[in-house]
N, C-alpha and C positions, 0 to 999 in steps of 0.2 A: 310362452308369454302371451298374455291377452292383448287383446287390440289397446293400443294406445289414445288417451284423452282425446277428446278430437279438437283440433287446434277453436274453434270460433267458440267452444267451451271456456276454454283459458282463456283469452280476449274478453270473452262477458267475464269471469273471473276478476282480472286485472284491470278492466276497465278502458281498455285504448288496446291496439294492436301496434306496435314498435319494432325494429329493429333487435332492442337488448332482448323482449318476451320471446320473439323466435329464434334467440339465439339460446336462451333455457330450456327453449320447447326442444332443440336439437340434441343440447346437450343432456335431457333429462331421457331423450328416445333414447341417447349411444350407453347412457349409465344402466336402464333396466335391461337394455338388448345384453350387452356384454357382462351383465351379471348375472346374465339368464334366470330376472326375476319378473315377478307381478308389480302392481303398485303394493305398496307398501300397505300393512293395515297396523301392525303392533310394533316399534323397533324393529324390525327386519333387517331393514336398510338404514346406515348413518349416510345423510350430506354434509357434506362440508364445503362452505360459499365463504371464498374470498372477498365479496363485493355486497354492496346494498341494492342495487341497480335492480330493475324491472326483471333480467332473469330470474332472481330466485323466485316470483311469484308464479311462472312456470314449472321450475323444479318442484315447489311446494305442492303445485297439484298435479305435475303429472306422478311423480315418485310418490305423493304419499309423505313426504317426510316434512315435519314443520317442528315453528317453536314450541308449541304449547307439548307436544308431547315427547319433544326433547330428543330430537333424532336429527334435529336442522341445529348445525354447528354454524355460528358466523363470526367468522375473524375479519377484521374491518386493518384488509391489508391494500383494499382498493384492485384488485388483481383479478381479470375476469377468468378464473382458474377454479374448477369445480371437483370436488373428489368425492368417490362412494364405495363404502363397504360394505358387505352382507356379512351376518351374523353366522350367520350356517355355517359355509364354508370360510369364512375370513378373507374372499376375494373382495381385492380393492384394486382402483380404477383412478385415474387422475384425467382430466379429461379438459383442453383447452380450446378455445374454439378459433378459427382460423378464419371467422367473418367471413365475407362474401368479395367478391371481386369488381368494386366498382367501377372499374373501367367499361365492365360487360353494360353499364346502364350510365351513361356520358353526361346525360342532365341531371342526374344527382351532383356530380361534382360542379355541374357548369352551374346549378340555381340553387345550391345549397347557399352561402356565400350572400347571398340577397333575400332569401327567407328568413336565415337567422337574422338578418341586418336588420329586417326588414321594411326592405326596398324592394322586395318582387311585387310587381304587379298581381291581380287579381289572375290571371290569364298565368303568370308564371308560377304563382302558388297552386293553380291547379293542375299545371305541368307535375309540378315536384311532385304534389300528391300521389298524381297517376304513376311515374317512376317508382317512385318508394315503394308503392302497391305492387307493381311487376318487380320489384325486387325481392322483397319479402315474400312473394311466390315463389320467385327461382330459388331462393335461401333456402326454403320448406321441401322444395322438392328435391334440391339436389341432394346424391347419394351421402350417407352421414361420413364420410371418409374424406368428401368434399369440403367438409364443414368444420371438421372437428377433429384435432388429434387425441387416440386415445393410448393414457401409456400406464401400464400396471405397474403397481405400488406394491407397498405394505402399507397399514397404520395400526394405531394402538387403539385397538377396539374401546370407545367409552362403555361403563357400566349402562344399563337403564337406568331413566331418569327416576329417580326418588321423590318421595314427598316427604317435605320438612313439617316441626313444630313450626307454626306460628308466634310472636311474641309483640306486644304493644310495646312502640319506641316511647320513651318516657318522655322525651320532647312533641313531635306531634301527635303521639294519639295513637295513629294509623296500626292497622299490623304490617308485619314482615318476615319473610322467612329466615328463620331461628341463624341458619349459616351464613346471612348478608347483614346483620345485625352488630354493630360494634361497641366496642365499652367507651363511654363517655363521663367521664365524674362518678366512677364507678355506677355508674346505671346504662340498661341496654336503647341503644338510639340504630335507628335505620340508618341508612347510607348518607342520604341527602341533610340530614340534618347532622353529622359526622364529617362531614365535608366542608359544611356552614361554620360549622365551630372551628376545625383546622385550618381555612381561612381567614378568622381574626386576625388581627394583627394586633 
């Protein structure tokens, strides 16, 4: 396995440095280490993300795998529960993460509580910051077994992703792909305007 993304990479990527990012960043190291792959370049790898939350945009770049090239699965189960299979050999991987231990950083829980409220003082917002920051180090560095349970699977390998015909919804105009297209007054209509119509009353 090549060296892994280097975290202040994925931060410029994502735009802010969080708590949920290096918990993708952790979970995206234990999914290529125990797959014993590279990042990903063509389907190699499927993800599959429980959640919408700032991890995946970790997963997305440290693995390689996203929407557009249809190897980033997301089931919107809210569930911070990550899983990955390789093509090659059919190994899969379920992988949950076990957060970090805040008791070990005591002003997170004592000035959390009044940052979100916000009623920290200037002085105790920049406490928190400082915390969070030496959190999110220990997180990063602790060993990934600290961090993260990883428990082998099966799953049902998806095909690669296809490319569909195109067809213009006879309601707006737009294109859409030929298989998300519905019959409407015997003519083809996109989703959103198939939707519009079966909400009439």
């Amino acid at each position: 396995m090549r060296s892994l993304a280097r975290w202040d990479d994925v931060v410029k990527f994502h735009g802010h440095s969080c708590m949920g990012l290096a918990t993708g960043y952790r979970v995206a190291e234990a999914a290529l280490k125990n797959l014993q792959s590279d990042r990903d370049i063509d389907e190699e790898i499927i993800a599959i993300v429980e959640n919408d939350n700032c991890s995946v945009d970790a997963i997305q770049y440290v693995t390689g795998c996203t929407m557009g090239k249809g190897n980033l699965i997301f089931f919107d189960y809210g569930k911070p529960v990550y899983s990955f299979v390789k093509r090659s050999d059919q190994k899969a991987v379920r992988i949950v993460p076990r957060g970090f231990d805040e008791n070990r950083f005591p002003e997170l829980a004592e000035l959390r509580p009044k940052v979100l409220s916000g009623e920290a003082t200037a002085e105790e917002q920049e406490r928190f910051s400082n915390a969070t920051a030496q959190a999110l180090q220990q997180f990063l560095s602790d060993p990934l077994d600290k961090v993260v349970e990883i428990q082998e699977t099966s799953l049902i390998i998806p095909e690669k992703a296809k490319i569909f015909n195109s067809i213009i919804c006879a309601d707006c105009g737009e294109k859409v792909m030929e298989p998300r297209a519905r019959v409407r007054n015997g003519q083809m209509v996109c989703l959103p305007c198939a939707e519009e119509y079966n909400s009439r009353v």
